[in-house]
C-alpha positions as CSV (number, residue, x, y, z in Angstrom):
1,X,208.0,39.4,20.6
2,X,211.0,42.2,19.5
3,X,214.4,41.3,20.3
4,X,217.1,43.5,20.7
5,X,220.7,43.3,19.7
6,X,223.1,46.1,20.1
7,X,226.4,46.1,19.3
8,X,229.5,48.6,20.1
9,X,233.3,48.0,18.6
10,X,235.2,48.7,21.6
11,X,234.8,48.9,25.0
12,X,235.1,52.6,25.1
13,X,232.4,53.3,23.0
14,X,229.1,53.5,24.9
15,X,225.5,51.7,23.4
16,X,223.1,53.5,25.3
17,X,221.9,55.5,22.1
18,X,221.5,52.2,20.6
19,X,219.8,50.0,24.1
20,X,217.3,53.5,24.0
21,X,216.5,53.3,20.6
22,X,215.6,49.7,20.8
23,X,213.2,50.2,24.5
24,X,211.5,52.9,22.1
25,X,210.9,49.9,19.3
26,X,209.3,47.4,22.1
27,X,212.0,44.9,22.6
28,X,211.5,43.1,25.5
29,X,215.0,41.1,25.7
30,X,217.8,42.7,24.2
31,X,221.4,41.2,24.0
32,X,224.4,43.0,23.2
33,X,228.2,42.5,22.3
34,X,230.6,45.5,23.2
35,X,233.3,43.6,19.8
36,X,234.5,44.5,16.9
37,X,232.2,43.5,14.0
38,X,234.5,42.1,12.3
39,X,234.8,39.0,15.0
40,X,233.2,36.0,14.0
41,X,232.4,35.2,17.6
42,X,229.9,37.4,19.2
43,X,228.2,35.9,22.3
44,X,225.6,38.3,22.9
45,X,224.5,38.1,19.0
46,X,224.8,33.8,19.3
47,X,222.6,33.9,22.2
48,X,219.8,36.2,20.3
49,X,220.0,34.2,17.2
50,X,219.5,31.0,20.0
51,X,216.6,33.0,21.8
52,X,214.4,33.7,19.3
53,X,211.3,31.9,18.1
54,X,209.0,31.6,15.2
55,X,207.0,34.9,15.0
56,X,209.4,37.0,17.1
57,X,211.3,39.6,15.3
58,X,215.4,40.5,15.8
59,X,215.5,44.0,16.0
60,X,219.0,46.4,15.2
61,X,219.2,49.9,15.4
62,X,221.5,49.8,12.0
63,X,222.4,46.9,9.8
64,X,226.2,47.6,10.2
65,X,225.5,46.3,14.0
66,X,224.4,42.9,13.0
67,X,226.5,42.0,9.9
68,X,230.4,41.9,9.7
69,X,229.8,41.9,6.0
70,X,227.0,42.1,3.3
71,X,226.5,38.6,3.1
72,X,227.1,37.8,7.0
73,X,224.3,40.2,7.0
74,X,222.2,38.0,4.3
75,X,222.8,35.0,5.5
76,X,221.7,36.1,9.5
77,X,218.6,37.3,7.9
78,X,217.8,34.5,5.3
79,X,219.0,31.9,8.8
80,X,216.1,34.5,10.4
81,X,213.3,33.8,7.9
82,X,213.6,30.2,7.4
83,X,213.0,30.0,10.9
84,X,210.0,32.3,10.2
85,X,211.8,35.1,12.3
86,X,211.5,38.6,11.4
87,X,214.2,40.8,11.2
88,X,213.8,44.8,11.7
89,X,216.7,47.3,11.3
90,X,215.2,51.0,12.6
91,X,217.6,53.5,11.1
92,X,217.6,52.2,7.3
93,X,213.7,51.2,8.3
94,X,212.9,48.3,6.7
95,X,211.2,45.7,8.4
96,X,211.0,41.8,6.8
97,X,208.2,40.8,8.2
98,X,206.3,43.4,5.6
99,X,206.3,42.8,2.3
100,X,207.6,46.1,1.4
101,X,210.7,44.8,3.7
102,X,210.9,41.6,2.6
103,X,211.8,43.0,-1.0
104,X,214.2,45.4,0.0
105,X,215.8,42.7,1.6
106,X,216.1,40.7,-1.7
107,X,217.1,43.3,-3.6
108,X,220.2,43.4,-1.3
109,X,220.6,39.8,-1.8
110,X,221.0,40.2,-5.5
111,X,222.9,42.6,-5.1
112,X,225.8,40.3,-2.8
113,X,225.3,37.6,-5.7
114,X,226.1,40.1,-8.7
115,X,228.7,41.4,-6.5
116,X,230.0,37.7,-5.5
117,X,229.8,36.7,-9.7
118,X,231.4,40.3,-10.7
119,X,234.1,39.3,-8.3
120,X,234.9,36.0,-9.5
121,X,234.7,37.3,-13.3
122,X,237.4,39.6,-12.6
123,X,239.8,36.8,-10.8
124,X,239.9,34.5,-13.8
125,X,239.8,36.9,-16.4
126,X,243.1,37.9,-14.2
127,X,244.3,34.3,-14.0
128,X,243.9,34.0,-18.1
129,X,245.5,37.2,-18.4
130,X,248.5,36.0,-16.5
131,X,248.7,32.4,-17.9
132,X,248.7,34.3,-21.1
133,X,251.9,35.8,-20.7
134,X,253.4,32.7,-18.9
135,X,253.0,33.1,-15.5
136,X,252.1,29.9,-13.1
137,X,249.2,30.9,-10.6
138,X,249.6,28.9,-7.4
139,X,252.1,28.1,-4.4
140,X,256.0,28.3,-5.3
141,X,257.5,24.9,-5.4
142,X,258.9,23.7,-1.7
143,X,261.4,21.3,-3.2
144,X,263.6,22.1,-6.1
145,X,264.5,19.3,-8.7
146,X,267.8,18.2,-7.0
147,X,266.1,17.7,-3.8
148,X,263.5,15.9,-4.6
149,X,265.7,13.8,-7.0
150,X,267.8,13.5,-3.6
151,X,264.6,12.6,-1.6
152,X,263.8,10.0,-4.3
153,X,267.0,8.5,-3.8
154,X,267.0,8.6,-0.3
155,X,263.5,6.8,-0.6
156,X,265.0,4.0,-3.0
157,X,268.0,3.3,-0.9
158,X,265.5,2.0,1.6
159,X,267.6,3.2,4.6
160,X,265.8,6.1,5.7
161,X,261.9,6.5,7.0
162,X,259.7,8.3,5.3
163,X,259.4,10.5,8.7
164,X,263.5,10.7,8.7
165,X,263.5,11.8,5.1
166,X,260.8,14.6,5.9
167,X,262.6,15.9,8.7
168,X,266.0,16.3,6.5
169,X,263.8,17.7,3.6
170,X,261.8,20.1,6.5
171,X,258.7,18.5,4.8
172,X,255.3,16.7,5.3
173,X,254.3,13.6,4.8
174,X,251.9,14.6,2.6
175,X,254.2,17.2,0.6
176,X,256.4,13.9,0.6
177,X,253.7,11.7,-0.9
178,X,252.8,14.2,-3.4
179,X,255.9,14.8,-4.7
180,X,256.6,10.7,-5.0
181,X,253.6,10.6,-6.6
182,X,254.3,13.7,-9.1
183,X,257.5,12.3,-9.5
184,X,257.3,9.0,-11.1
185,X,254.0,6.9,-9.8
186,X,254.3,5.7,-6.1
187,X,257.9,4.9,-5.5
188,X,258.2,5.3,-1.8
């Protein structure tokens, strides 16, 4: 059985070109989603990916309907097949439940992983770069030396409450215990 899942950004837009195009293709059920495809939470497209069954086939009329990204798309598909789903888009016409489709379809897949392993190359060649000329990666420092030197004291004295000395320090308990623990072993 084809199923149908159309999808339009806004609620202006109008997905009759698309609900046509998929009658035309033989889907008897179609769901749709009039959201943005960047929303993670698409009912219309949760309930086709609930609906369908082994041997049935979700058709699109174009990929950029389904997926928010390239591997959103990838992972739908690959969530598809192991499932033994098909998985048809008609304008860029492939088809994975053809062979010819199916290695179209992994040829996109590499393609998301080179561009996933290009990507992280690039970050820590750009971290290295930076630590080379001295500079610290990560999340400035919430406490400066005097205050947690004041905070140690505070916890020393043992007249304050861990939650009293967070409060005056407008900290967390666990920003507190890791800076106790960074600072001289587990003095609390």
């Amino acid at each position: 059985m084809k199923i149908g899942y159309a999808r339009v950004s806004t609620l202006d837009q109008n997905s009759e070109l698309q609900l046509d195009a998929l009658k035309v293709a033989g889907c008897e059920k179609i769901f749709q989603d009039k959201i943005s495809g960047s929303t993670a939470d698409r009912p219309g497209l949760a309930e086709a990916l609930a609906y369908v069954r082994p041997d049935d086939s979700l058709v699109v009329w174009r990929l950029d309907r389904l997926g928010r990204s390239l591997k959103h798309l990838i992972e739908v598909v690959e969530g598809l097949e192991g499932r033994g789903v098909g998985f048809v888009s008609l304008q860029e016409g492939f088809d994975t439940t053809t062979s010819g489709g199916k290695l179209v379809f992994q040829i996109f897949g590499a393609l998301a992983e080179f561009e996933k392993n290009l990507i992280r190359e690039r970050t820590n060649a750009g971290l290295a770069a930076a630590r080379a000329r001295g500079r610290k990666g990560g999340r400035k420092e919430k406490l400066t030396a005097s205050q947690v030197e004041t905070m140690r004291k505070m916890s020393a004295s043992r007249q304050h409450t861990v939650a009293e000395i967070c409060r005056v320090m407008s900290i967390t308990k666990p920003t507190y215990y890791r800076y106790m623990e960074a600072n001289h072993g587990k003095d609390r």
